[in-house]
C-alpha positions as CSV (number, residue, x, y, z in Angstrom):
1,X,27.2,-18.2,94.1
2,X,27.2,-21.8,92.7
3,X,30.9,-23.7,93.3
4,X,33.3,-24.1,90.4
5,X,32.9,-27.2,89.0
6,X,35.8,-27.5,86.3
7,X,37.7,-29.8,87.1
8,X,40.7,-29.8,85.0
9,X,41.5,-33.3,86.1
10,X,38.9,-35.0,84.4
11,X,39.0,-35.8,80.6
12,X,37.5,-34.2,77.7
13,X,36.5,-30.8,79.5
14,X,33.6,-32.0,80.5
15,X,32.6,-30.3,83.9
16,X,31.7,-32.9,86.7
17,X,28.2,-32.6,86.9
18,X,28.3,-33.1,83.5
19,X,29.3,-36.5,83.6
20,X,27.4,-37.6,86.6
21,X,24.3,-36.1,85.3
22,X,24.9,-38.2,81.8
23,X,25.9,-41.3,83.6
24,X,23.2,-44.3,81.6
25,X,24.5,-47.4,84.2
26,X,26.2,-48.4,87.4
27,X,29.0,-49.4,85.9
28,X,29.6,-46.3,84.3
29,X,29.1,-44.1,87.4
30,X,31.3,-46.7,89.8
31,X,33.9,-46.1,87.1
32,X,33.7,-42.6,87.4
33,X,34.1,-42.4,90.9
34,X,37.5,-44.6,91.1
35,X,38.9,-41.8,88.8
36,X,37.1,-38.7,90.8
37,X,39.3,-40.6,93.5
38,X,42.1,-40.8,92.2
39,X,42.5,-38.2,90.6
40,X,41.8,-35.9,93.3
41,X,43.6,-37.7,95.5
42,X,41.4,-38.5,97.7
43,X,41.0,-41.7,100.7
44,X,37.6,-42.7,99.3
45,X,34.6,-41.7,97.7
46,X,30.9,-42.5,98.1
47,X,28.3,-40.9,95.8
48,X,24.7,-41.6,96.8
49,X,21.6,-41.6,94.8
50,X,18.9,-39.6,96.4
51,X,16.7,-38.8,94.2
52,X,17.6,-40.2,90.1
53,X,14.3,-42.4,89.7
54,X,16.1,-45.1,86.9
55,X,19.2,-45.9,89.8
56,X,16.1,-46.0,93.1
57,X,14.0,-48.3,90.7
58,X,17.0,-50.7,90.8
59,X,17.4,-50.8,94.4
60,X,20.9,-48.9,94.2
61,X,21.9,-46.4,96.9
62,X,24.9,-45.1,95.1
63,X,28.9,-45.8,94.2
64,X,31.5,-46.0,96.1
65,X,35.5,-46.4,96.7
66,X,35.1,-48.3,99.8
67,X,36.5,-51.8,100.5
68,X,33.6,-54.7,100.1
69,X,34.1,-54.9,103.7
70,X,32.9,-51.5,104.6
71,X,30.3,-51.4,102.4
72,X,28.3,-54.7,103.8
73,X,28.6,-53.0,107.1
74,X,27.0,-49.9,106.0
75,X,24.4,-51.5,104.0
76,X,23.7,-54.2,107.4
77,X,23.3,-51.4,109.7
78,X,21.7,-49.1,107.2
79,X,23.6,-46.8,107.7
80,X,22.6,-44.5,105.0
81,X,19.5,-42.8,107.3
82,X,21.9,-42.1,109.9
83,X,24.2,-41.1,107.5
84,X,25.2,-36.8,108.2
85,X,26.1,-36.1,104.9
86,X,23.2,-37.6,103.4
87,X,21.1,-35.6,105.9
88,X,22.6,-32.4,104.8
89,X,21.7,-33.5,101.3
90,X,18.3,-33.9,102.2
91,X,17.9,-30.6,104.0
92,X,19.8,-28.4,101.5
93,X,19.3,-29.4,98.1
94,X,18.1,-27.5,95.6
């Protein structure tokens, strides 16, 4: 069974794959993922690219919530390939 994705938080009835999938820019996705964040109330939010050729061909990994601070760390100890949740990514999707 594939999870619900309505979210009735987000504008426009749009679902939220919707607006990831239809995302043209960087700016538009970071944007997207302060008010995923805040909207669900959540800490922080990180949304990696794993496999959208026009965001890889950039050099982009993904978006995220996370102070600057944070983010240089993750990026110096590339963290990403150590990363568990983008390991389960890898391994299970579709």
């Amino acid at each position: 069974m594939l999870p619900d994705t309505q979210n009735a938080l987000l504008p426009l009835g749009y679902t939220l794959l919707e607006r990831i999938r239809t995302c043209q820019s960087i700016s538009v996705m970071q944007d997207l993922a302060f008010e995923i964040r805040d909207h669900g109330n959540a800490a922080h939010l990180t949304y990696h690219f794993l496999s959208n050729p026009w965001i890889r061909e950039g050099g982009e990994l993904g978006v995220t919530t996370y102070p600057m601070s944070w983010q240089k760390l993750y990026t110096e100890k590339n963290l990403v390939h150590s990363d568990p949740v983008v390991r389960m990514a890898h391994t299970r999707a579709c």
